[in-house]
N, C-alpha and C positions, 0 to 999 in steps of 0.2 A: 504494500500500500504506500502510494507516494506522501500521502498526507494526512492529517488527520481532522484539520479545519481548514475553509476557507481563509480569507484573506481579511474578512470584515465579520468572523464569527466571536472573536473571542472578546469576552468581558470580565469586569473586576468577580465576577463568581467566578473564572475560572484560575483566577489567581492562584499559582502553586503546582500547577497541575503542567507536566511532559505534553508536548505538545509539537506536532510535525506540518510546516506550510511547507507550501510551491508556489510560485510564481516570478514575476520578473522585477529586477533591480528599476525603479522608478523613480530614487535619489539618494544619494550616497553622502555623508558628514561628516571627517574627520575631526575627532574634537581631541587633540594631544594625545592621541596613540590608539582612543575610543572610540569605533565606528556605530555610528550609525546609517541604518537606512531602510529606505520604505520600502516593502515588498508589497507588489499590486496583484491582485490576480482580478477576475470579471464582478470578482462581487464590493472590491474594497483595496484599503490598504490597514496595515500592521507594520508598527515603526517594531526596528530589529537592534539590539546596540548587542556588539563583539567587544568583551572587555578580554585584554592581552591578560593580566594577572590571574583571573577564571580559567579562560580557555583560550590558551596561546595558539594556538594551531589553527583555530577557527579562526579568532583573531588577523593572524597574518594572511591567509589566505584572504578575507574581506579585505586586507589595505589594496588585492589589484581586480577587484570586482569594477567594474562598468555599468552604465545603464545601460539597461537592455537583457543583459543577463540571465539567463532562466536559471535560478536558484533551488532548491528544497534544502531547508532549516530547520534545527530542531533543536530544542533548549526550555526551560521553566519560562512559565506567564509570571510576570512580576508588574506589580503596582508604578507606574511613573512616579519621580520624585514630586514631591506636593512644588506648586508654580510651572509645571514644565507641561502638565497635560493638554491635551487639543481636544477642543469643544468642538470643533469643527469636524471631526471624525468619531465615526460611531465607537471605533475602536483606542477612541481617542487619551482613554485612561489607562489603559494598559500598556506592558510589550514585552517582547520576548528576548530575554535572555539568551543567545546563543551558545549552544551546545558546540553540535556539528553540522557543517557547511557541507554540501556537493553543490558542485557547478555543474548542473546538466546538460547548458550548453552556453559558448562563449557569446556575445553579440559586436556584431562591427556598431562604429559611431553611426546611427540614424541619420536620416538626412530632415529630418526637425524634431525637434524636443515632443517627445510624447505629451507631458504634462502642459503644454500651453495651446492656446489656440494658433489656426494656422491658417493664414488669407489665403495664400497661393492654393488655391482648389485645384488644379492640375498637380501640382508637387502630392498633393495627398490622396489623388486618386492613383496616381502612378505607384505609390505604396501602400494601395489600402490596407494591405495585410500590419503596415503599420496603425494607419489613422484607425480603423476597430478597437486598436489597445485604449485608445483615449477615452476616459471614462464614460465623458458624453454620447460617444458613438454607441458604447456598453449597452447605458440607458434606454437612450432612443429604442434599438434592436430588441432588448427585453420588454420594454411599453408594449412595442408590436406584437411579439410572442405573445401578452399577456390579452392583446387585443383580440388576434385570431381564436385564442383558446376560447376567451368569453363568447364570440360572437356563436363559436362551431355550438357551445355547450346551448349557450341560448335558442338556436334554432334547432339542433335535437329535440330540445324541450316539447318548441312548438308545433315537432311532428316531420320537419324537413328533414329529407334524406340528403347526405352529400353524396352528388356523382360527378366522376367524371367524363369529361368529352375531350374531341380528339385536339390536338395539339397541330398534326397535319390534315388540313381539310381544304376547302372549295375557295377559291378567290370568287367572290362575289363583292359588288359594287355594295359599299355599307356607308361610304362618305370620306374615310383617311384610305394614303394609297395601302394593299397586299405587300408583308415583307412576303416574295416567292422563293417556293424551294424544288429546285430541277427535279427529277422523276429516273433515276437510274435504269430502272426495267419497262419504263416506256419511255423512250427519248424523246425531247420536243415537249413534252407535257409537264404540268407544274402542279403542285400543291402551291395550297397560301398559309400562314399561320394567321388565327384567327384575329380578328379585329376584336373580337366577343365572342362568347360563344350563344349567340340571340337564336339563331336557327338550329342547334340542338338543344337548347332549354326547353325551346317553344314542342320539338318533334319528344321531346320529356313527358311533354304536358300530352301529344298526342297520344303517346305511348300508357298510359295510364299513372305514371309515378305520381303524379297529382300535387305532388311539393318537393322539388327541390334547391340545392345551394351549391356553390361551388366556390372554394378559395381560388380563383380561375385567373392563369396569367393569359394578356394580352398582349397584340402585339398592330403597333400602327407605325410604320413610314411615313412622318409627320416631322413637322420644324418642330425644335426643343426649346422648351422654358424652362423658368425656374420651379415650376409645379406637375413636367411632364416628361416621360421617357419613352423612347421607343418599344419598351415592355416593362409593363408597370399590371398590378394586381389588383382586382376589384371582388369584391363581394359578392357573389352573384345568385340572384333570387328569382324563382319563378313557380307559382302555385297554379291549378286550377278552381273552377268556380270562386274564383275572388272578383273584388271589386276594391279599386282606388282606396275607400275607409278603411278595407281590412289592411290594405299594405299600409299606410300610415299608421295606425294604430300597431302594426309589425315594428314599422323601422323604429318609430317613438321609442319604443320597449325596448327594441335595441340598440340605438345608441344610449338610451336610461344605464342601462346593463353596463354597457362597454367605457363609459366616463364614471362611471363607481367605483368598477376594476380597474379602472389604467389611472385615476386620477384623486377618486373619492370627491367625486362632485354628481351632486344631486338634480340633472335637468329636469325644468317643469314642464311639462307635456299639459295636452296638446301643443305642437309646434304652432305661431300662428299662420296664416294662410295667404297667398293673394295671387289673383292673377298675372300674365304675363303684360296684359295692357297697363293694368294700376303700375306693376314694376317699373316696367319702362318707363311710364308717365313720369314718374314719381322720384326714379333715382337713376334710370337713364342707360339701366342696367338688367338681366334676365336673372342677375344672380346678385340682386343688391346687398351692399352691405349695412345694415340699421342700425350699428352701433353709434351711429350721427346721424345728424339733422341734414343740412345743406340739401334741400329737396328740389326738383327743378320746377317749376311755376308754369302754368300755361297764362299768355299773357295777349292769346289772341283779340278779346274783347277790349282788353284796355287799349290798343294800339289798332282797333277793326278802321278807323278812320283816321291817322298816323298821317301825317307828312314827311315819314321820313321812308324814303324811298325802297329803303334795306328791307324792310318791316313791311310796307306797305306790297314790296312785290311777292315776299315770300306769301303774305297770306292770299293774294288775288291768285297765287297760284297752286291754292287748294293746301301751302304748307303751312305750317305753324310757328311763333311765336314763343319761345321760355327764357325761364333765366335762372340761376342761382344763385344764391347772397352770401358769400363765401366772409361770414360776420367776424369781424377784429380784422380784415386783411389787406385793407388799405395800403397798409404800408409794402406790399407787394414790388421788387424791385423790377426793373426795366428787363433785366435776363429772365426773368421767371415769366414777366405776360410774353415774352419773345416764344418762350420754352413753350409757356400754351398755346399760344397762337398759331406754330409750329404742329404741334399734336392736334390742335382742332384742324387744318388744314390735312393734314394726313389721314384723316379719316374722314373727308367729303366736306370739311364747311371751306367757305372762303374765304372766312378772317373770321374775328373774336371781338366784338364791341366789351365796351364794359365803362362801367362809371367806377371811381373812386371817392369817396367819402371821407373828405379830410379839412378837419377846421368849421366844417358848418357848410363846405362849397360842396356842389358835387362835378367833379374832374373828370369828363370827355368828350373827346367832341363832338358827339353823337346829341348833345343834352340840348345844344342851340334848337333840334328839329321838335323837341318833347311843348306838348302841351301842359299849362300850369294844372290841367284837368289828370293829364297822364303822369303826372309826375307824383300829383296826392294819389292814386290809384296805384302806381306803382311803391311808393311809399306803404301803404295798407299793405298791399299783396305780397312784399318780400319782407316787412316787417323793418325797414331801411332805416339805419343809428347811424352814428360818428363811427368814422373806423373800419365802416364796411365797404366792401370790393363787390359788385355785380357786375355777373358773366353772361353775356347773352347772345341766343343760338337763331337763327332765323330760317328756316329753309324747308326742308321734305321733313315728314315726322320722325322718320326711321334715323335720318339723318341726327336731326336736334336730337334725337334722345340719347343716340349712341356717343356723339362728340361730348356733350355736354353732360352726360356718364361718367367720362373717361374724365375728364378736364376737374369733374366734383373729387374723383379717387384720390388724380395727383393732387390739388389743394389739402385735401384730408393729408395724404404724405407729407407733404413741404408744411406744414402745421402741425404734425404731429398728434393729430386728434385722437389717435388712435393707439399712441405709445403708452406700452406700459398699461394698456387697458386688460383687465379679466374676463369680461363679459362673454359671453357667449351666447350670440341670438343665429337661433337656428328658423327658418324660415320657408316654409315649403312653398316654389312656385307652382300654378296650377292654369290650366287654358292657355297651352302655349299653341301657336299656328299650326295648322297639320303639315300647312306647302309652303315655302318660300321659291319668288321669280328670279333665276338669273337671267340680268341684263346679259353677259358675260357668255355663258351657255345655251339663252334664248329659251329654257325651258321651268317647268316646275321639278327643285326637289326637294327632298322629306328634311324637313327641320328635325326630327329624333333619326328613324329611319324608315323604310318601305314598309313593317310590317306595323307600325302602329295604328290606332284606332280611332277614328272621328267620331267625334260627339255623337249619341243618337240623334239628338236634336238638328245637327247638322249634317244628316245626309244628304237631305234636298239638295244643302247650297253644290255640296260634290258632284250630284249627278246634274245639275243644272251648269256647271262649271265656273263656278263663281270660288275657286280656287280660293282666291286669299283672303274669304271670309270664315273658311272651314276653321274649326277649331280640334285641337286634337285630344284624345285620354290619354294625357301626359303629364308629368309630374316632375320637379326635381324638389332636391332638399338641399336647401343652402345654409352655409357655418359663417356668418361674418365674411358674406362678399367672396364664400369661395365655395363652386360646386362640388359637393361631395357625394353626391347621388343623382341618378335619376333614372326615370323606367314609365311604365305606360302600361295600358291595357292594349292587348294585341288585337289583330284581326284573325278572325280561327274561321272564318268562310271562305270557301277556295272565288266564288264569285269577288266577293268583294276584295279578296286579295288581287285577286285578277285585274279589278278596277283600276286600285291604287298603283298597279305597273303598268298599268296602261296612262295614267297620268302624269307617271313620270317619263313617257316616252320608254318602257319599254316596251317590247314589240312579244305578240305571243310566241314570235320561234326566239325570242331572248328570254322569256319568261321561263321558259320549259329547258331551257338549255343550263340557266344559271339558279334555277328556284324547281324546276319540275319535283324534285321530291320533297319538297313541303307545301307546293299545288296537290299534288298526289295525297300527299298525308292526310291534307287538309278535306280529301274528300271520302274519307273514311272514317266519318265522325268525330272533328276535331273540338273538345270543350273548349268552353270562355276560357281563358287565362290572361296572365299579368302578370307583372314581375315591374323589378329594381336592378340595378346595379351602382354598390358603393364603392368609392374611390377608395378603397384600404390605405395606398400609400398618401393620398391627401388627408385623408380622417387621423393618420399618423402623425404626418408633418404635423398640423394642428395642436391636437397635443402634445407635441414635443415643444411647441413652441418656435421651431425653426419655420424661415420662408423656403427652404431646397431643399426640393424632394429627395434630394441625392443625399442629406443627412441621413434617411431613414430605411432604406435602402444597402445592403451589406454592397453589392458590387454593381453600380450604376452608371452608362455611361455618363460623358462629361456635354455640355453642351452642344457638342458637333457632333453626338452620336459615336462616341468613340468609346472603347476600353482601354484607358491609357495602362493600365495592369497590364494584361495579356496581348497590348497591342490587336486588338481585333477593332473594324472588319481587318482582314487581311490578304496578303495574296495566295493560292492556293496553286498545289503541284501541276501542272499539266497534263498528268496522267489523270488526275482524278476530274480535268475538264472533258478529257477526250472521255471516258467512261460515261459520261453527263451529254455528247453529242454538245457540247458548250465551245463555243469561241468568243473571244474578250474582246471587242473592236476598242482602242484605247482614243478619246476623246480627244480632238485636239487643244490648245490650252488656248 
């Protein structure tokens, strides 16, 4: 047996008592011939002192110890001298007396200090096998563990089965591009790895299993952020005979469950609710965050008769009119309205009006065209003080809501509204669009995806084609402005599934080619069903408290999609192209 306690087990009862750790040198003390040092292993640390006059042999051997070192130690638990203990560590009244030392293995100098934080996020994914020792990374990793275990145990409870599904399957059009995988024993042809696994849940649900779950990795060929990877893990949930209440009242219980276990905090449930229209209105956003105010104002009425030309053309041409009163921000400097005006422009506006509120004036040049009627009416309407900065959006509604969104988030940032906040407002969105038009593609496609389910209420508008009033059975659940779920009730009629690929412009020999066996399934008595899918690794991030995802995450690529550890993607043999019928044409640069 290499040991006998961890690393953060022992306390002033075990005082007296032989006692054997393992783990690695995590700092070393020379105090005039008396070494100390902290041995770390996943669960803690235990400070060690080698005294020469005790035990000379251990002693000397500790004076050429390293960090990094993999140690096992053994020696009597002894009381710290009174003044010398650490409140800060659990193990922080004790320590161990050293007996005898083995050095299990030697370690080279680290290329950064274990125990401190480290910017360079490349330098530490190149060594992750280092960055994991870092207590933090410990943490985070165990939170997780503690998360999955809760969630499996919780939906056992509630009758779901975990199954799984395939890993190599069908490239089907889902909205991110197929990572593909060649086909060795049929050359020419491909598997896709799943985007989701939405069409074997669904073929679950056909199959009788009636409730299942899946700790289920994914995988999408998509640009990378600081909340997304090119395979990342979701929760994945799908029952038969449900209905929209019963999942809600599902997830509620279980994130209840899972912030007890990972955190000891008590959410109050019911989540509150709101549509995708009120969202957008209201904060500019599908996945708002309401830990603040700053809400965006419709400001059509007060400006319907306007002389100011900006205003007046947006709304004659059927767009709208808001603003937001980004209150104490006047003092706003000249790089930051640049910086917004810059980002409202990058996403469809054409500039950024705004007034400043300073000394009793109000500062833009926009104020000479305002009527003394619209200026008390815009006073009411944003609630307008000393101090305050109003932002205002003029254009398509899709437009204002989304610039002027985005434009509320960064002030919230550059203000710090939200630093150091605890809150936790979980928020379900609900009636999001079934179809969105690309300009771009010329066509309608599925805002969740192809298999979800339009309102009852709103079939007519579908089969009349009045597309973008259709609403859909669709749901997400939002954490403070960040999607951490979302799922629908599906379509289980092979007609009406039929429909909704016909609206997307697929054609019935595309239909039958890329979907035929869940056309097929579907007409073999397919029940209601419905499901979720949670972001595991964002639900993580969250309560770890970190913004990157790659905190939580054991071996993640880096933002360009890279494994800087193993160097992957990579180049591969030639033989094993030729086996594949594969040839490389290399791009020119």
């Amino acid at each position: 047996m290499y040991r006998t306690h961890d690393c953060n087990a022992l306390r002033p009862a075990d005082i007296g008592k032989t006692v054997t750790l393992c783990g690695w040198l995590n700092s070393r003390r020379d105090h005039g011939g008396v070494i100390f040092i902290d041995l770390r292993d996943r669960e803690g640390l235990t400070q060690v002192v080698f005294r020469p006059e005790e035990h000379a042999e251990a002693a000397a051997a500790a004076h050429g110890l390293r960090g990094e070192d993999v140690l096992q130690v053994s020696g009597v638990v002894a009381a710290r001298l009174p003044g010398t203990e650490n409140p800060k560590l659990a193990t922080g009244a004790i320590e161990l007396v050293a007996g005898d030392l083995t050095i299990l293995n030697k370690a080279d100098v680290p290329p950064f200090p274990i125990d401190e934080e480290i910017a360079n996020e490349d330098l530490r994914l190149t060594y992750r096998f280092l960055d994991l020792r870092r207590p933090r990374m410990a943490r985070n990793l165990k939170l997780r563990h503690r998360v999955v275990k809760t969630a499996r145990d919780f939906l056992d409870e509630a009758g779901y089965l975990e199954i799984e599904t395939p890993i190599l399957s069908k490239s089907t059009p889902e909205g991110a591009r197929d990572f593909l995988v060649p086909s060795r024993l049929a050359p020419g042809l491909f598997y896709a790895l799943p985007q989701a696994p939405q069409q074997y849940k669904q073929l679950l649900m056909v199959g009788g299993l009636e409730k299942y779950f899946q700790i289920a990795k994914c995988f999408r060929d998509e640009d990378l952020r600081a909340d997304r990877q090119p395979e990342f893990s979701q929760i994945d949930i799908e029952a038969a005979f449900i209905t929209p209440e019963d999942i809600f009242s599902l997830i509620e219980g279980l994130f209840r469950r899972v912030f007890q276990a990972a955190r000891g905090i008590d959410l109050p449930t019911p989540f509150p609710r709101m549509t995708y229209d009120e969202a957008m209105n209201r904060y500019g956003s599908d996945k708002p965050d309401t830990r603040f105010a700053m809400e965006l104002r419709d400001l059509g009425d007060v400006f319907a008769a306007s002389d100011f030309k900006v205003f007046k053309g947006a709304l004659a041409g059927g767009g709208v009119v808001k603003a937001i009163n980004a209150k104490g921000f006047a003092g706003v400097t000249t790089g930051q309205i640049e910086e917004l005006t810059a980002m409202a422009k990058l996403h469809g506006a054409k500039g950024l009006a705004f007034i400043k509120v300073e000394k009793g004036e109000w500062k833009s040049p926009i104020v000479k065209f305002f009527s003394e009627q619209e200026k008390q009416s815009l006073r009411e309407r944003l609630g307008i003080e000393e101090g305050d900065l109003i932002l205002f959006g003029a254009d398509k509604w899709e437009t204002v809501c989304n610039v002027l969104g985005r434009i509320r988030l960064r002030v919230a940032e550059i203000q710090r509204l939200t630093a150091g906040m605890e809150a936790l407002h979980f928020l379900w969105v609900v009636d999001f669009p079934l179809l969105a038009f690309s300009e771009e593609e010329n066509k309608w496609n599925a805002v969740h995806h192809p298999f979800t389910r339009p309102l009852a209420e709103d079939l007519p508008l579908l089969e009349r084609g009045e597309f973008s009033r259709v609403r859909a059975q669709a749901y997400d659940v939002v954490l403070n402005g960040v999607e951490v779920g979302g799922g629908s009730i599906r379509i289980h009629e092979q007609a009406l599934q039929a429909r909704m690929f016909e609206v997307l412009g697929v054609t019935r020999e595309q239909q039958q080619t890329m979907f035929g066996h869940l056309l097929r399934a579907f007409s073999f008595g397919a029940p209601p069903h419905g499901g979720v899918a949670l972001g595991l690794d964002r639900i993580i991030m969250l309560l770890c408290g970190t913004e990157n995802i790659r905190d939580v995450i054991a071996f993640p690529k880096n933002n360009r999609g890279m494994d800087l550890m193993s160097q992957s993607p990579s180049e591969v043999d030639f033989k094993q192209l030729r086996e594949l019928a594969i040839q490389v044409v290399k791009k020119n640069p």
